[in-house]
C-alpha positions in Angstrom: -12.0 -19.4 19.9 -13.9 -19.4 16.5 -16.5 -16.9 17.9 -13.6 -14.5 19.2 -11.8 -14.9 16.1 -15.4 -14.0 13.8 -15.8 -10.9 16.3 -12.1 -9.7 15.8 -12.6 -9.8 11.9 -16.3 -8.8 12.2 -14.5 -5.6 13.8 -11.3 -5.3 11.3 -14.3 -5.7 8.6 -16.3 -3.0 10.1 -12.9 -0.6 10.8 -11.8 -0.9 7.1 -15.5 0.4 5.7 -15.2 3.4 8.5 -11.7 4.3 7.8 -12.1 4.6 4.0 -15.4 6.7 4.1 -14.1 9.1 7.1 -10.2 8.4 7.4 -7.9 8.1 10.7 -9.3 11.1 12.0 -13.0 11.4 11.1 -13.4 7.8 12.3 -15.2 7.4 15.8 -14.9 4.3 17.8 -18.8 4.1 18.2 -19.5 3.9 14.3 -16.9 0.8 14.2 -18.8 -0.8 17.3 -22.3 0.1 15.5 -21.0 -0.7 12.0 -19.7 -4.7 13.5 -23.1 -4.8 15.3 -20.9 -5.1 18.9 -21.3 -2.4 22.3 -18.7 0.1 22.5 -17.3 -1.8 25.5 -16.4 -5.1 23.7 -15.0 -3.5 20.9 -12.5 -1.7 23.3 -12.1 -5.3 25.1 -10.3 -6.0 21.6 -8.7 -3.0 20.5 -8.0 -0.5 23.6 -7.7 2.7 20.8 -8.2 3.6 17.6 -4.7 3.8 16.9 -4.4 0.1 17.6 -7.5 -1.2 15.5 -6.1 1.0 12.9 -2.4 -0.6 13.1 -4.2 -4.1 13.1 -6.1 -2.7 9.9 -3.1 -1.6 8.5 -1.3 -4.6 8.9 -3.4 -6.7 7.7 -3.2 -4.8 4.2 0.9 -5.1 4.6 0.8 -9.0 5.2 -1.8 -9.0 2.2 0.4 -7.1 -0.3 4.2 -8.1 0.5 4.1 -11.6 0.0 2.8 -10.8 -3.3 5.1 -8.4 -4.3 8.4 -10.3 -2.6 7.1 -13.6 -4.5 6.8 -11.3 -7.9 10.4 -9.9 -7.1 12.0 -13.4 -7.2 10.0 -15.0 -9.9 11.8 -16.3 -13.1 10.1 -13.5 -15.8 11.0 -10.1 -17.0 11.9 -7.4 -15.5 9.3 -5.4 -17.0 6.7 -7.7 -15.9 7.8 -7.3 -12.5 7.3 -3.5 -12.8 3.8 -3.9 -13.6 2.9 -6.3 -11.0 4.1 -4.3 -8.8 2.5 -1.1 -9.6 -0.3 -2.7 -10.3 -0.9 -4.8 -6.7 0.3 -1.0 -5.4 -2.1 0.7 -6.7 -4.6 -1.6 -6.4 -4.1 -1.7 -2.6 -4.0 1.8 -2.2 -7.6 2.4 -4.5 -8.9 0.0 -1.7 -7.3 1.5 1.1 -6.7 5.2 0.7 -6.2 5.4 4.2 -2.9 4.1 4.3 -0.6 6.9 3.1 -1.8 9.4 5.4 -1.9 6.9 8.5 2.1 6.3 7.4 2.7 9.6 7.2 1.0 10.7 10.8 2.7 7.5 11.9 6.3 8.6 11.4 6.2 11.9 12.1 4.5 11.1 15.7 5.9 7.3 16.7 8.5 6.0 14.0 9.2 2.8 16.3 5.3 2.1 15.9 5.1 2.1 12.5 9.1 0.5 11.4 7.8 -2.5 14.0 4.7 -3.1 11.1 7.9 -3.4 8.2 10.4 -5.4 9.8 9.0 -8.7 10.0 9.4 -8.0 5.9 12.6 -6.0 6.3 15.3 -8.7 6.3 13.9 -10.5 3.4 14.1 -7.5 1.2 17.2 -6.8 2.2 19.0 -9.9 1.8 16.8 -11.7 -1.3 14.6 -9.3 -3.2 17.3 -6.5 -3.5 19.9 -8.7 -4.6 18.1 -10.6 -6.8 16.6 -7.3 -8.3 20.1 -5.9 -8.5 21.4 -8.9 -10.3 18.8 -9.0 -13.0 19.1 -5.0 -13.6 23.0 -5.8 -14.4 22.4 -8.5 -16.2 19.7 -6.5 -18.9 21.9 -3.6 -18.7 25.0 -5.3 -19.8 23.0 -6.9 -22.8 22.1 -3.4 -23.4 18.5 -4.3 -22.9 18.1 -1.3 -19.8 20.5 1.4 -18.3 22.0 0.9 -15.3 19.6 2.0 -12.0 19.8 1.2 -8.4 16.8 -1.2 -7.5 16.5 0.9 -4.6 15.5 3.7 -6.6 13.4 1.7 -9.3 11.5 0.9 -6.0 11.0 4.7 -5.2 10.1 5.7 -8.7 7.2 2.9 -8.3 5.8 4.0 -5.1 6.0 7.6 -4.8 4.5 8.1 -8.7 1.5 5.7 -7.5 1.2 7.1 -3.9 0.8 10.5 -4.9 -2.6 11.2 -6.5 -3.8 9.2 -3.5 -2.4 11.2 -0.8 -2.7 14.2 -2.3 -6.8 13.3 -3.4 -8.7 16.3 -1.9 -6.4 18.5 -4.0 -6.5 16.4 -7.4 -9.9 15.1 -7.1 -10.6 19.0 -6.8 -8.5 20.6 -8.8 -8.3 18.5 -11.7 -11.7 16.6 -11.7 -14.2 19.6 -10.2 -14.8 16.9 -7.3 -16.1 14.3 -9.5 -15.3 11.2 -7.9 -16.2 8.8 -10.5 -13.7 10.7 -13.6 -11.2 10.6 -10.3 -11.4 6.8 -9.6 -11.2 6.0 -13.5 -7.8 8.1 -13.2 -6.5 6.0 -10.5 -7.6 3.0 -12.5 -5.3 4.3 -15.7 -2.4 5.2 -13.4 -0.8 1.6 -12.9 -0.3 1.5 -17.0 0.9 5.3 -17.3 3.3 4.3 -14.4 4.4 1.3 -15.6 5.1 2.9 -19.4 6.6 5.6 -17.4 9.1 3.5 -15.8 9.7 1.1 -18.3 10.8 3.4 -20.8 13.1 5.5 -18.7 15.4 3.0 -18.2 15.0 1.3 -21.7 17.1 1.3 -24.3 15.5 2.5 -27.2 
């Protein structure tokens, strides 16, 4: 059991490094068998297709950053604190694993079931305890005039589309905006959760 467990991990290990040098698409089932030091066969013995060892991939990221974020969302501290945890943990996961915004996107737009199945194991604990307790603190700072009113739900947008989009859209800003230098891009990323953060904060503070 231990040794199938090493060569499953061995494999996830090897998938992550492929995927984030050559993407979904660029990756090759070969280079993850060569890169894991397996045979082509046995790494299909454990993952049939790409599209699975890249959901098992992706999943693993998921399980790795909600518990974080859900345990952040219920803690006893400021609401601005909360902000930056989570936009930092975000964007920290997604500086690791650029992959995951485009595989989300090809995801829905080809099998929606496949990819809702990875969020709702988390879904019902949002719902019912994270929201809430999000919502309740919002009300409670905005009617000590601390914060203006906001949805959580859209507090929670804010957060992850202005982190997920110089990520997804990388070719074009690494391009564009850093003449393809990917060191001055990566040091951008870096100052994004604190321009984010201040972003948020402030739009919803009462000055």
């Amino acid at each position: 059991m231990t040794d199938k467990l090493d060569t499953e991990q061995r494999i996830l290990d090897a998938a992550k490094k492929i995927f984030m040098t050559k993407g979904m698409d660029g990756a090759r089932m070969q280079e993850i068998a060569d890169e894991a030091g397996i045979n082509k066969a046995l790494l299909h013995y454990y993952f049939r297709t790409k599209e699975k060892l890249f959901g098992a991939v992706f999943r693993e990221a998921i399980d790795d950053f909600f518990p974080k974020v859900s345990g952040i969302m219920m803690a006893d501290v400021h609401l601005f604190d909360k902000i930056r945890f989570f936009v930092q943990e975000y964007n920290k996961l997604l500086m690791s694993k650029p992959y995951i915004p485009g595989f989300i996107i090809m995801e829905v737009n080809r099998n929606p079931e496949n990819i809702l199945s990875v969020f709702l194991d988390y879904a019902e604990k949002i719902s019912s305890q994270n929201l809430p307790a999000l919502a309740q603190q919002i009300q409670q700072m905005a009617e000590q005039n601390e914060i203006r009113p906001v949805d959580p739900r859209h507090l929670i947008m804010n957060m992850l589309s202005l982190v997920v989009f110089p990520i997804i859209s990388r070719p074009i800003v690494k391009t564009i905006l850093f003449q393809n230098n990917d060191e001055y891009y990566q040091q951008f990323l870096l100052q994004r959760a604190e321009i984010v953060s201040d972003t948020i904060i402030n739009s919803i503070r009462i000055k």
